[in-house]
N, CA, C, O and CB atoms as a CASP TS submission, in Angstrom:
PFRMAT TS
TARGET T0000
AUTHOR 0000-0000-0000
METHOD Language model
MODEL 1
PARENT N/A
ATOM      1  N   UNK     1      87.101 -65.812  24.501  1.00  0.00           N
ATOM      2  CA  UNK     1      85.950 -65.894  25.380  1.00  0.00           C
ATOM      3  C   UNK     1      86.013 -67.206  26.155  1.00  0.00           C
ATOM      4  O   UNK     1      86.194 -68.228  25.493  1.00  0.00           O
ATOM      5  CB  UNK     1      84.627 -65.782  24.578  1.00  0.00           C
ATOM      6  N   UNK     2      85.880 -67.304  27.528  1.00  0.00           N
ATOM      7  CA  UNK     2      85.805 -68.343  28.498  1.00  0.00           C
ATOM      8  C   UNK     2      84.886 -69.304  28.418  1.00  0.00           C
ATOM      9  O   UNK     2      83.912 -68.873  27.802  1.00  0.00           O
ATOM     10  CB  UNK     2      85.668 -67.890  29.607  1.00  0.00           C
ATOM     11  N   UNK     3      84.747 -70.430  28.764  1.00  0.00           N
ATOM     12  CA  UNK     3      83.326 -71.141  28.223  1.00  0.00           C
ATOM     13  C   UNK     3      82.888 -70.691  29.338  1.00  0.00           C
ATOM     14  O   UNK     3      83.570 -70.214  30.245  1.00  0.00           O
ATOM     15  CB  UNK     3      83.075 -72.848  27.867  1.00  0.00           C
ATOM     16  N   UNK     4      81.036 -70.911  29.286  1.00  0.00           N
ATOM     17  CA  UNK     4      80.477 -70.533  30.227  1.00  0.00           C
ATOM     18  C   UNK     4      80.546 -71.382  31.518  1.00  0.00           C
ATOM     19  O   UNK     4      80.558 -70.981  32.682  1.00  0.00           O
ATOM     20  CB  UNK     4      79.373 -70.317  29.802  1.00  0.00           C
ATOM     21  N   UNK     5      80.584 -72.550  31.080  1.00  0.00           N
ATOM     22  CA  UNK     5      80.969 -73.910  32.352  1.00  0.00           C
ATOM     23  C   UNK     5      82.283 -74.657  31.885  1.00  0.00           C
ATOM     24  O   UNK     5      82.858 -75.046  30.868  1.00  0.00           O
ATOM     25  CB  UNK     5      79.553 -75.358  32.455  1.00  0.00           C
ATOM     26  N   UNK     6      82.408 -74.610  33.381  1.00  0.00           N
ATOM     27  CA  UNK     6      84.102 -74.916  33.025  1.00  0.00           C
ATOM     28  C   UNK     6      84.332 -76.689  33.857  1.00  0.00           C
ATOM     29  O   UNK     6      83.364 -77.208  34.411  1.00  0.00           O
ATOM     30  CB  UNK     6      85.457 -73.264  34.082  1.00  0.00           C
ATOM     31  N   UNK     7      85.438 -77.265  33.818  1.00  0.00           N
ATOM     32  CA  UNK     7      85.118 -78.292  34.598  1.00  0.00           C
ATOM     33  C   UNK     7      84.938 -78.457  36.183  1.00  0.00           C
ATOM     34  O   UNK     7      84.313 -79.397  36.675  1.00  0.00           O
ATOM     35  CB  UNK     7      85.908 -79.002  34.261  1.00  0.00           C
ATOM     36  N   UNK     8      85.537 -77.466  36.912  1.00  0.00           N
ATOM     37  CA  UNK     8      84.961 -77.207  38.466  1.00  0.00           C
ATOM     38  C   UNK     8      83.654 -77.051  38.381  1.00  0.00           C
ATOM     39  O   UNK     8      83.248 -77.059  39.543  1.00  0.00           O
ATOM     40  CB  UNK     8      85.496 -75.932  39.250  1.00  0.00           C
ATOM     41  N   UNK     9      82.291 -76.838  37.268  1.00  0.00           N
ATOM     42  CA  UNK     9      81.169 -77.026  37.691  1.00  0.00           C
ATOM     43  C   UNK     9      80.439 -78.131  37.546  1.00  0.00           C
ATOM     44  O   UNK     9      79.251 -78.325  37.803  1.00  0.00           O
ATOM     45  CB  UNK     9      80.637 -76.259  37.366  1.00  0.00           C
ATOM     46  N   UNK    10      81.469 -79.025  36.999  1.00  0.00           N
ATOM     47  CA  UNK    10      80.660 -80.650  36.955  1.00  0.00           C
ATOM     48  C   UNK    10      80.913 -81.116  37.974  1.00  0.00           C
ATOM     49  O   UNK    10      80.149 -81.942  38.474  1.00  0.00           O
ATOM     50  CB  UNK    10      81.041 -81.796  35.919  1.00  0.00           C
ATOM     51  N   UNK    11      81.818 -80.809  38.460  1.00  0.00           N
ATOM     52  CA  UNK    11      82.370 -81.292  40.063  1.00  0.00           C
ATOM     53  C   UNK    11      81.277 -80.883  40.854  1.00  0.00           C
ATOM     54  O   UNK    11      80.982 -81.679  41.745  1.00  0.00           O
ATOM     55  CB  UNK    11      83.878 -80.514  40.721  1.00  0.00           C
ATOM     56  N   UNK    12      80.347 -79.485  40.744  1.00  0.00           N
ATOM     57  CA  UNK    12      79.766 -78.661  41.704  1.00  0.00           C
ATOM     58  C   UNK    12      78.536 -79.800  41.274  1.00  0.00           C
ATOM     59  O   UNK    12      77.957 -80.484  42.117  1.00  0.00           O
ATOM     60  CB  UNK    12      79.672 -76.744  41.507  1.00  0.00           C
ATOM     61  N   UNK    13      78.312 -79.850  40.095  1.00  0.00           N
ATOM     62  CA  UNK    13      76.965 -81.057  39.607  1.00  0.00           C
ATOM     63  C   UNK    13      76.815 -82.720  40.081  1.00  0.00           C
ATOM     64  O   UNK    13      75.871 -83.483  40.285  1.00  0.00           O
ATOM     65  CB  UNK    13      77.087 -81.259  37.874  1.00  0.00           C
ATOM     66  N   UNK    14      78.353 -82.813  40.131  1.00  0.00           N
ATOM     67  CA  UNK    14      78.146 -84.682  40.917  1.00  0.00           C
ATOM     68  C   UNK    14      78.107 -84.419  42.520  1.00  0.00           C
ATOM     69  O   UNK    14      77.852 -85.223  43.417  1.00  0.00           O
ATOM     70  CB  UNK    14      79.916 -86.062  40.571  1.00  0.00           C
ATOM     71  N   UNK    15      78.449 -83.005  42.600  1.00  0.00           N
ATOM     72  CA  UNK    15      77.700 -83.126  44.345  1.00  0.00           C
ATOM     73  C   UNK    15      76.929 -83.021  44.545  1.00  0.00           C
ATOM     74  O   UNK    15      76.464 -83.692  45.466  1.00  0.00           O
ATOM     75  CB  UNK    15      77.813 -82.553  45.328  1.00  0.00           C
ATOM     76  N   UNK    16      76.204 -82.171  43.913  1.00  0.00           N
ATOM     77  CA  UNK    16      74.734 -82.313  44.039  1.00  0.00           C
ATOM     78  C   UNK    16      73.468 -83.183  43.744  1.00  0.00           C
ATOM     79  O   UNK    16      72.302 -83.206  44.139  1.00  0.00           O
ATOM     80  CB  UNK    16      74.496 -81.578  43.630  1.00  0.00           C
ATOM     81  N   UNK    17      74.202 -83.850  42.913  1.00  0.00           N
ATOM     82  CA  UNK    17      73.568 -84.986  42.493  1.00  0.00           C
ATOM     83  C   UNK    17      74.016 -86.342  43.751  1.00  0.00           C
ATOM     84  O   UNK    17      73.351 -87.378  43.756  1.00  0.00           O
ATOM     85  CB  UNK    17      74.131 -85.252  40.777  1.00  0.00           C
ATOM     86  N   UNK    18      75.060 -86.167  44.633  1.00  0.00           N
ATOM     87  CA  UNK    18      75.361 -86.955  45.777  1.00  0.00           C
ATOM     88  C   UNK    18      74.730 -86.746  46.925  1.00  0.00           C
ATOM     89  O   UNK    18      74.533 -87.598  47.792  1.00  0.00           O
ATOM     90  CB  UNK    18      76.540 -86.895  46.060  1.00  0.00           C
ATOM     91  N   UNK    19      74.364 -85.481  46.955  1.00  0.00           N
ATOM     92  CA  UNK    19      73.764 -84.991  48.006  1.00  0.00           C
ATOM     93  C   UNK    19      72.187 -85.068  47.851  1.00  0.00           C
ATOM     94  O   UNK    19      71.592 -85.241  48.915  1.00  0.00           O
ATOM     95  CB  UNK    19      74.272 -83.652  48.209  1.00  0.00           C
ATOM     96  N   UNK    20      71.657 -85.001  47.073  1.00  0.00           N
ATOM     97  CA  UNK    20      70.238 -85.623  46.543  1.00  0.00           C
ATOM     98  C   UNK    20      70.165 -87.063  46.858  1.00  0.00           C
ATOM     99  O   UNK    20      69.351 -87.715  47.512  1.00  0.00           O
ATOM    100  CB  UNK    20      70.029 -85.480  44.909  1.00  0.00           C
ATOM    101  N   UNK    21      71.124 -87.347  46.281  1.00  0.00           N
ATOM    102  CA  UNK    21      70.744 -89.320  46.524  1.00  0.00           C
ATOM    103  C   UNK    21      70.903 -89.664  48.466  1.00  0.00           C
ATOM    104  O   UNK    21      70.280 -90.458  49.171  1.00  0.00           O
ATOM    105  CB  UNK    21      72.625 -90.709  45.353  1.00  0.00           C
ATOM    106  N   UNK    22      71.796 -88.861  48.748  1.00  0.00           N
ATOM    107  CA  UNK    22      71.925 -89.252  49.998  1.00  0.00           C
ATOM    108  C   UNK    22      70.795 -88.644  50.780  1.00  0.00           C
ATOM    109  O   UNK    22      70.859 -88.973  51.965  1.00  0.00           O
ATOM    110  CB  UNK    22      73.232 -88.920  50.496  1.00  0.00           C
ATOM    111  N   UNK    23      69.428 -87.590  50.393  1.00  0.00           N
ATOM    112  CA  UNK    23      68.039 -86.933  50.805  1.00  0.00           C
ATOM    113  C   UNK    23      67.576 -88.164  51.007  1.00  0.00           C
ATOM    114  O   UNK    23      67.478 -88.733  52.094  1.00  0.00           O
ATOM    115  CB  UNK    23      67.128 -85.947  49.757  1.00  0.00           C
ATOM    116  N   UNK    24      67.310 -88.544  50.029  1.00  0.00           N
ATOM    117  CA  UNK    24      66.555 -89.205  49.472  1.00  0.00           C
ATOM    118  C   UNK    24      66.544 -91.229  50.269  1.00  0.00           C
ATOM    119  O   UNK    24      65.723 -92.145  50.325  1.00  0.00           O
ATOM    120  CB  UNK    24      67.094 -88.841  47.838  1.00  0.00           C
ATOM    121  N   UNK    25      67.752 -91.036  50.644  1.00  0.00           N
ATOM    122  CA  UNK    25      68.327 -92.293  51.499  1.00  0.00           C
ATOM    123  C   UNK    25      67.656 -92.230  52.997  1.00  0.00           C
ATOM    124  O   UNK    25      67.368 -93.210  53.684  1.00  0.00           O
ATOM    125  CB  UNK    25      70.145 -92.205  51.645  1.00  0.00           C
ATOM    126  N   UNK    26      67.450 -90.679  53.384  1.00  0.00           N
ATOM    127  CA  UNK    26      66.571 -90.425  54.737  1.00  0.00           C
ATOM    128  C   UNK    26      65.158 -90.881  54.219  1.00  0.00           C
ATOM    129  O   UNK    26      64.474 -91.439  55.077  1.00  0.00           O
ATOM    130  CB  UNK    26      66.553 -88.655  55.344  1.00  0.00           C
ATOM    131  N   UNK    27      64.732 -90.778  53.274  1.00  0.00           N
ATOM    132  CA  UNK    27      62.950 -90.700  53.310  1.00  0.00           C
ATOM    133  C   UNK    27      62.609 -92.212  52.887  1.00  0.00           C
ATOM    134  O   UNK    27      61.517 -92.583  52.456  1.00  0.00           O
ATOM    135  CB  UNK    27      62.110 -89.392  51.973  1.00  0.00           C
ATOM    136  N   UNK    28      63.755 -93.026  53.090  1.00  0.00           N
ATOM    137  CA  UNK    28      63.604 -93.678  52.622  1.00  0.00           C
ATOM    138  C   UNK    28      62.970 -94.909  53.464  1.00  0.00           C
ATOM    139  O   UNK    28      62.090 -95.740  53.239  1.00  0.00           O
ATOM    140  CB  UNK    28      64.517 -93.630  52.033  1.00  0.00           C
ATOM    141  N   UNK    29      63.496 -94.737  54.115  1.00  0.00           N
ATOM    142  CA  UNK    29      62.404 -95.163  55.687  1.00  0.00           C
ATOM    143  C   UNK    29      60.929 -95.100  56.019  1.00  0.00           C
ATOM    144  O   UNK    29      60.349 -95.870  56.785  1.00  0.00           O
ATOM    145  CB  UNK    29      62.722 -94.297  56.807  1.00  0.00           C
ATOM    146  N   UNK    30      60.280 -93.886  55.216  1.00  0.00           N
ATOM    147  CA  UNK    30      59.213 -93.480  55.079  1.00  0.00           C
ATOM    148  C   UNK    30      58.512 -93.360  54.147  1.00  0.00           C
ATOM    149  O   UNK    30      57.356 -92.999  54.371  1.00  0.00           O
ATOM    150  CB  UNK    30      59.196 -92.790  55.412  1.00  0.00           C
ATOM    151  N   UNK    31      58.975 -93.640  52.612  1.00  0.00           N
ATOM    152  CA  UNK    31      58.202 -94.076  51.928  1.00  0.00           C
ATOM    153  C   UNK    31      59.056 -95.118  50.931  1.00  0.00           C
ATOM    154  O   UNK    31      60.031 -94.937  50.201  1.00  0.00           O
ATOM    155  CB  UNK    31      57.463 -92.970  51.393  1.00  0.00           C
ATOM    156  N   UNK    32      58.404 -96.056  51.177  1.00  0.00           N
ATOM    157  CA  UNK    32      58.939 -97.260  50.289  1.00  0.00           C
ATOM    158  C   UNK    32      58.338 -97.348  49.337  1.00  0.00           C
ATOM    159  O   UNK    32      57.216 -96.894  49.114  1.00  0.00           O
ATOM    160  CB  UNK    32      58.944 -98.504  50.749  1.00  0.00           C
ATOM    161  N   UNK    33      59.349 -98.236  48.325  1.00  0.00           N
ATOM    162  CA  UNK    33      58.950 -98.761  46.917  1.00  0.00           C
ATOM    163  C   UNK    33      59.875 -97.979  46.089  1.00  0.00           C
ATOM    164  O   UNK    33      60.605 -97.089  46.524  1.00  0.00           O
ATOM    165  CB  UNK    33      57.328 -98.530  46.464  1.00  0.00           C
ATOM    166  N   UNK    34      59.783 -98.442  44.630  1.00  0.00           N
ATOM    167  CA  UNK    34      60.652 -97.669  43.790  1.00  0.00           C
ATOM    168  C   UNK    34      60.361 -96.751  43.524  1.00  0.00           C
ATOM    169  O   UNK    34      61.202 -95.929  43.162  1.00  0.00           O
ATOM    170  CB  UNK    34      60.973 -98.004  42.862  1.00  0.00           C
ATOM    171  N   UNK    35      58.677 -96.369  43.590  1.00  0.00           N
ATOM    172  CA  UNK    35      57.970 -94.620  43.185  1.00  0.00           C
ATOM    173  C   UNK    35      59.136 -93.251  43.964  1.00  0.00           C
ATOM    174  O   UNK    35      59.581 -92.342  43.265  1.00  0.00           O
ATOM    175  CB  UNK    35      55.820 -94.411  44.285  1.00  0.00           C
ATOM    176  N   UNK    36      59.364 -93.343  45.043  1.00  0.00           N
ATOM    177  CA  UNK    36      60.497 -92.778  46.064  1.00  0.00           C
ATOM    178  C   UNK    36      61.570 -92.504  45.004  1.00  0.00           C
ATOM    179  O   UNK    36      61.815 -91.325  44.747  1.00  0.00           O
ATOM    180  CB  UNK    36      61.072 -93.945  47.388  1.00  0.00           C
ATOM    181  N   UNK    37      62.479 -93.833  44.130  1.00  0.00           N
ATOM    182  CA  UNK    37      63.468 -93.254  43.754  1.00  0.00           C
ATOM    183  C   UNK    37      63.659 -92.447  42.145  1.00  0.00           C
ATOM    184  O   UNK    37      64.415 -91.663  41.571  1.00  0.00           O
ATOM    185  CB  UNK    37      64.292 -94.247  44.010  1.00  0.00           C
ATOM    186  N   UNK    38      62.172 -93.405  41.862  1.00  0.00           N
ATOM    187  CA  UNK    38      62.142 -92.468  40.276  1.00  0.00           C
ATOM    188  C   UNK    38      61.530 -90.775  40.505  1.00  0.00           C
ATOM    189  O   UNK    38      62.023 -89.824  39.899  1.00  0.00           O
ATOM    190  CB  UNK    38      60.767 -93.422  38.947  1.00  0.00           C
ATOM    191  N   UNK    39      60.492 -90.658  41.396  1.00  0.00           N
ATOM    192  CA  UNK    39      60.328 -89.130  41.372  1.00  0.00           C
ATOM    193  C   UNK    39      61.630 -88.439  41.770  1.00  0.00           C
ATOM    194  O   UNK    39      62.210 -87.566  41.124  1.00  0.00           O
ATOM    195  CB  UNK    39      59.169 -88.657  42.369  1.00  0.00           C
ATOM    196  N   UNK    40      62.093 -89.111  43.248  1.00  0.00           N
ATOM    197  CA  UNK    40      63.523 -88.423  43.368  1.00  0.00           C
ATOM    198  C   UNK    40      64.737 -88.265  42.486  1.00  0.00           C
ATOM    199  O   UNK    40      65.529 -87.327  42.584  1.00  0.00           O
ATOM    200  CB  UNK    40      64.044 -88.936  44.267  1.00  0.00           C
ATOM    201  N   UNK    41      64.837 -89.435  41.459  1.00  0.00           N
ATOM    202  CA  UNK    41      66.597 -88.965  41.124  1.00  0.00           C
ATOM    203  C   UNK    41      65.529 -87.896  39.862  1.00  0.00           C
ATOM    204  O   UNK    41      65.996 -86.789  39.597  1.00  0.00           O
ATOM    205  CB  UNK    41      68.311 -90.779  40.227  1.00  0.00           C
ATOM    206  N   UNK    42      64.103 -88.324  39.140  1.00  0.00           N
ATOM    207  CA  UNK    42      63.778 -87.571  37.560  1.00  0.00           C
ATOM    208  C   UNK    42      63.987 -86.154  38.632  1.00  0.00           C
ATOM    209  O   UNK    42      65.091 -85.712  38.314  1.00  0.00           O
ATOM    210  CB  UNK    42      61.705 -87.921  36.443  1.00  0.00           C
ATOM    211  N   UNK    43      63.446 -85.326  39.675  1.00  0.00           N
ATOM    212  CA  UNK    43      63.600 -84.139  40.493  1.00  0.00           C
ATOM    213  C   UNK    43      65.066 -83.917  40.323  1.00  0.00           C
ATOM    214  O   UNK    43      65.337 -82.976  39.578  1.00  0.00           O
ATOM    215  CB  UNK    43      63.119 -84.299  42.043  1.00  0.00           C
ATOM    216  N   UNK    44      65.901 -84.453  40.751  1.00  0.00           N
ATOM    217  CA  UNK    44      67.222 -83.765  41.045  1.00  0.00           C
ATOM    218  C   UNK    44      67.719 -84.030  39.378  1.00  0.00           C
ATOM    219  O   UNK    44      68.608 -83.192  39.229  1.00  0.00           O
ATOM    220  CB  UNK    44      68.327 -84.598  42.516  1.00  0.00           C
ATOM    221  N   UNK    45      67.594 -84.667  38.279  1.00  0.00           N
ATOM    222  CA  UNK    45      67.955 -84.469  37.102  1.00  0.00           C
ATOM    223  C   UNK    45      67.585 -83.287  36.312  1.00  0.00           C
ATOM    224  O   UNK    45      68.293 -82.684  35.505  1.00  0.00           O
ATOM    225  CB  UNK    45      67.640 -85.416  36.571  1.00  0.00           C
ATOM    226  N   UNK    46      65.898 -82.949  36.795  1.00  0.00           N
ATOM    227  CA  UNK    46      65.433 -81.874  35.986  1.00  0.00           C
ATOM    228  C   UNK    46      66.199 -80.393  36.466  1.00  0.00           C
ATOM    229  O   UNK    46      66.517 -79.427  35.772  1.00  0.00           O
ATOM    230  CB  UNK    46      63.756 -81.832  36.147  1.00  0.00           C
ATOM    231  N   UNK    47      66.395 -80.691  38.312  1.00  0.00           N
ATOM    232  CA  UNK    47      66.677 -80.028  38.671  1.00  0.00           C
ATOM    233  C   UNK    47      68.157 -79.000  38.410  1.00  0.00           C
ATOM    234  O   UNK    47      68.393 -77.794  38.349  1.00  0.00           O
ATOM    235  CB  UNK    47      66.353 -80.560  39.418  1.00  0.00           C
ATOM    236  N   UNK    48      68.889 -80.205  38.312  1.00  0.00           N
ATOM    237  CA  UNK    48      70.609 -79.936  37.553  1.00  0.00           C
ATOM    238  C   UNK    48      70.361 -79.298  36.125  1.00  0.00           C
ATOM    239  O   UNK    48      70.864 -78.303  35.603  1.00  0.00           O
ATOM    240  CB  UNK    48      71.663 -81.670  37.216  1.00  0.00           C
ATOM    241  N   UNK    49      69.232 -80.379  35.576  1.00  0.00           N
ATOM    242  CA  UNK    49      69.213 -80.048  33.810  1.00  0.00           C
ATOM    243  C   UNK    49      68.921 -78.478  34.064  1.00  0.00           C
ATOM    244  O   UNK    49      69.660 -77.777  33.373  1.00  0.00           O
ATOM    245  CB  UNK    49      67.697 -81.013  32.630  1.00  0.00           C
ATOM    246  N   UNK    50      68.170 -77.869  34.750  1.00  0.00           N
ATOM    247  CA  UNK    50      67.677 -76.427  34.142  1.00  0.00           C
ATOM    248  C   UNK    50      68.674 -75.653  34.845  1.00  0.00           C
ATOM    249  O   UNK    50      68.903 -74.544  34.363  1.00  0.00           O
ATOM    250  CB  UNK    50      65.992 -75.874  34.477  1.00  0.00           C
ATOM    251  N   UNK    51      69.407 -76.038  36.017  1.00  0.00           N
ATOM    252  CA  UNK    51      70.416 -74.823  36.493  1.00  0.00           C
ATOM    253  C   UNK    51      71.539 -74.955  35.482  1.00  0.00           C
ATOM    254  O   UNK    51      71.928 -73.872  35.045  1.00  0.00           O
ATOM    255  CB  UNK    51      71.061 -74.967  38.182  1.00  0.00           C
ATOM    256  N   UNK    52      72.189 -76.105  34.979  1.00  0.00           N
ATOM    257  CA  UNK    52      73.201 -76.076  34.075  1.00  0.00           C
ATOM    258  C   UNK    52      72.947 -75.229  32.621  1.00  0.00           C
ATOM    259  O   UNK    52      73.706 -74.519  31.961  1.00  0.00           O
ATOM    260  CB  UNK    52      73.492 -77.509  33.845  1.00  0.00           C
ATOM    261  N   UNK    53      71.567 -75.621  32.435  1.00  0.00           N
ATOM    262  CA  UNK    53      71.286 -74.834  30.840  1.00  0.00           C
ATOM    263  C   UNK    53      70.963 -73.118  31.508  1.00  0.00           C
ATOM    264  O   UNK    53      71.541 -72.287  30.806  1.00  0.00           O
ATOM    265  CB  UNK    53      69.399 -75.723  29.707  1.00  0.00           C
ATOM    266  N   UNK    54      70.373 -72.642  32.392  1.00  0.00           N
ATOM    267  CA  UNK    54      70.416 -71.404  32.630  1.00  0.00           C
ATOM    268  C   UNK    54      72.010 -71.032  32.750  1.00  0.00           C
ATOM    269  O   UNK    54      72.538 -70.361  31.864  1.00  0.00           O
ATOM    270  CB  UNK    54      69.543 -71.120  33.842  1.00  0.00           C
ATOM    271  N   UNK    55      72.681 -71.453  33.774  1.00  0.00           N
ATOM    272  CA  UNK    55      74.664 -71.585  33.541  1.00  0.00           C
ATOM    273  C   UNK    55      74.908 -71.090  32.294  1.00  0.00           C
ATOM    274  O   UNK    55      75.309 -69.977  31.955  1.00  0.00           O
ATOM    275  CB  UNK    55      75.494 -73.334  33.493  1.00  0.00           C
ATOM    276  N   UNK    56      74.600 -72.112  31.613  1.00  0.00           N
ATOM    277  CA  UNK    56      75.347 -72.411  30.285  1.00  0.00           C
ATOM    278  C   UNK    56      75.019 -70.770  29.347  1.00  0.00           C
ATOM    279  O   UNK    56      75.804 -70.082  28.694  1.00  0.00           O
ATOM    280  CB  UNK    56      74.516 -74.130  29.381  1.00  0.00           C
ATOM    281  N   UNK    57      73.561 -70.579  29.639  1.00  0.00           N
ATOM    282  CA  UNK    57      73.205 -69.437  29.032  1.00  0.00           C
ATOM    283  C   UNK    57      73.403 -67.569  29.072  1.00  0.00           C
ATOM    284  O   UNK    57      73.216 -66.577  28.368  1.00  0.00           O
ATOM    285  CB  UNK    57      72.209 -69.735  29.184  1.00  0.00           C
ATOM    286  N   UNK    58      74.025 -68.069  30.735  1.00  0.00           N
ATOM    287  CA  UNK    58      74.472 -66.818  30.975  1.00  0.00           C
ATOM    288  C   UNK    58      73.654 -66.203  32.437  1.00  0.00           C
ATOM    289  O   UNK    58      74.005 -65.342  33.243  1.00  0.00           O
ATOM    290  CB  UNK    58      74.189 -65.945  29.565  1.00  0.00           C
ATOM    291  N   UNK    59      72.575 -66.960  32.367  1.00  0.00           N
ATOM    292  CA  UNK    59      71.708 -66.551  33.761  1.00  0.00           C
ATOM    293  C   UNK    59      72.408 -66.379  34.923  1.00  0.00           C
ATOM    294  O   UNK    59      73.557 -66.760  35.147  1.00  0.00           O
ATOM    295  CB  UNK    59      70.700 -67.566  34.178  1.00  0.00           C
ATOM    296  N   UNK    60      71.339 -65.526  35.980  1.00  0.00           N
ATOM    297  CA  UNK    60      72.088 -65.894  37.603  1.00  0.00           C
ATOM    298  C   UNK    60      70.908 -66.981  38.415  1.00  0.00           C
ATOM    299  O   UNK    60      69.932 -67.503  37.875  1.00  0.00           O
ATOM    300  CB  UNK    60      72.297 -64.045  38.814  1.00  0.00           C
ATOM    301  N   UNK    61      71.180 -67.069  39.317  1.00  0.00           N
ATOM    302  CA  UNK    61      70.657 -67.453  40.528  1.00  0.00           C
ATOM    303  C   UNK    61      68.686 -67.024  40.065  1.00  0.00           C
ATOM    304  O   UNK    61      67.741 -67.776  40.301  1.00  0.00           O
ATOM    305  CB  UNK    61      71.625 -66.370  42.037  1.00  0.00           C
ATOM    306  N   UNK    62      68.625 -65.992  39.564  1.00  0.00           N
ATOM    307  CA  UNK    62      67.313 -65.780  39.872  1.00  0.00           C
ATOM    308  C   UNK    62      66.734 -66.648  38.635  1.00  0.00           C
ATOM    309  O   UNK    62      65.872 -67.469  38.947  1.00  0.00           O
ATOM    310  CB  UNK    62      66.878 -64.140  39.981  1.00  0.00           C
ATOM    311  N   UNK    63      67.028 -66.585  37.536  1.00  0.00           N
ATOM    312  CA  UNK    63      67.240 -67.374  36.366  1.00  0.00           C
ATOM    313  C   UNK    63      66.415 -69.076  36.653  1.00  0.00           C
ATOM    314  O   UNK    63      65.402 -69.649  36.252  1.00  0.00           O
ATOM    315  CB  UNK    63      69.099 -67.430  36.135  1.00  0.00           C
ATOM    316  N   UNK    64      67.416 -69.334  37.462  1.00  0.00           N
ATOM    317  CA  UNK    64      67.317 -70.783  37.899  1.00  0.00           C
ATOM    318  C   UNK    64      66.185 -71.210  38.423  1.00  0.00           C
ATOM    319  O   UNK    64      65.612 -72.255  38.113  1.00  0.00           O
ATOM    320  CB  UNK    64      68.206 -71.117  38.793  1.00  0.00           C
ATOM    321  N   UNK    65      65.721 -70.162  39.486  1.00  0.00           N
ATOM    322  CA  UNK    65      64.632 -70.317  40.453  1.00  0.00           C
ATOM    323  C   UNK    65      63.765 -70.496  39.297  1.00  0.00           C
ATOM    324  O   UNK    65      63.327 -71.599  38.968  1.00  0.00           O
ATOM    325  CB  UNK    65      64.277 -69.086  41.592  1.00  0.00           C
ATOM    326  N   UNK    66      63.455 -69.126  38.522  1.00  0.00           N
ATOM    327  CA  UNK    66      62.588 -68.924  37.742  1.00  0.00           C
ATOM    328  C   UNK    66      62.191 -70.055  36.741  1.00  0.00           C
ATOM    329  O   UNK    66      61.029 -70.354  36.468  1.00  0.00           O
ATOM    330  CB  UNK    66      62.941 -67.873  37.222  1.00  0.00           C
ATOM    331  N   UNK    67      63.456 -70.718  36.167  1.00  0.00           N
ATOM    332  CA  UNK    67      63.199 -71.655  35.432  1.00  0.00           C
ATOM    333  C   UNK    67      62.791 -73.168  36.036  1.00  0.00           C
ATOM    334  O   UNK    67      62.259 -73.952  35.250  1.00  0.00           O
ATOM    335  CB  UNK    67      64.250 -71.635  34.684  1.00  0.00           C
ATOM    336  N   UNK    68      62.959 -73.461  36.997  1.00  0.00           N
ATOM    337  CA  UNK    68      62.644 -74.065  38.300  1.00  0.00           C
ATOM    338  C   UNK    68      61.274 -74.018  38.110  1.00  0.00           C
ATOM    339  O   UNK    68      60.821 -74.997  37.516  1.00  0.00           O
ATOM    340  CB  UNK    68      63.174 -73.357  39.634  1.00  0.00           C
ATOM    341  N   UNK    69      60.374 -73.048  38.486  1.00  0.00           N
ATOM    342  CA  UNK    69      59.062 -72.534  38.801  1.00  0.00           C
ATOM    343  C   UNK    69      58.487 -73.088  37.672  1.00  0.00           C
ATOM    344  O   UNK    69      57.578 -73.887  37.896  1.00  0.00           O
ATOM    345  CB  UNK    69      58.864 -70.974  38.995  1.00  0.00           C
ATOM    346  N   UNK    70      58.811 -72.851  36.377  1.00  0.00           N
ATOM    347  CA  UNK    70      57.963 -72.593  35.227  1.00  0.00           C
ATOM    348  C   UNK    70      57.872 -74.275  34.464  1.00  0.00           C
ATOM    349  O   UNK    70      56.815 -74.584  33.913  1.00  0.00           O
ATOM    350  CB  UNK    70      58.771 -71.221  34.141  1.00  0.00           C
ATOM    351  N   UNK    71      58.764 -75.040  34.484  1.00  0.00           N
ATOM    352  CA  UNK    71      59.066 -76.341  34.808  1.00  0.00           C
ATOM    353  C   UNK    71      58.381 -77.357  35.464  1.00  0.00           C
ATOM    354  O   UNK    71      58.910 -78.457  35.619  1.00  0.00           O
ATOM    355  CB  UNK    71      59.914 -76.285  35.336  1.00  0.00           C
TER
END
């Protein structure tokens, strides 16, 4: 049996986690202070944390949203 995540999806996870920080580099202009970077990176952590554990579990796409929502 294959693992469910393989290492091409940590690769898919530090981009997204690059591509968040670099959002987050636009708004940054517009709202200052550190409040900006702790809601933003805890968002894109929770955000990775629940698509990787739905991944991990076998979910799809709708999975994610869902667990997203309920979160």
């Amino acid at each position: 049996m294959k693992p469910r995540i393989v290492a091409q999806d940590w690769v898919d996870v530090g981009f997204v986690a690059v591509l968040g920080a670099i959002a987050l580099l636009a708004w940054e202009s517009t709202y200052r202070g550190p409040g900006l970077w702790l809601a933003g990176i805890g968002a894109i952590l929770v955000g990775i944390g629940v698509a990787v554990a739905v991944v991990a579990l076998g979910g799809g796409p709708d999975f994610v949203v869902l667990g997203l929502v309920l979160v």
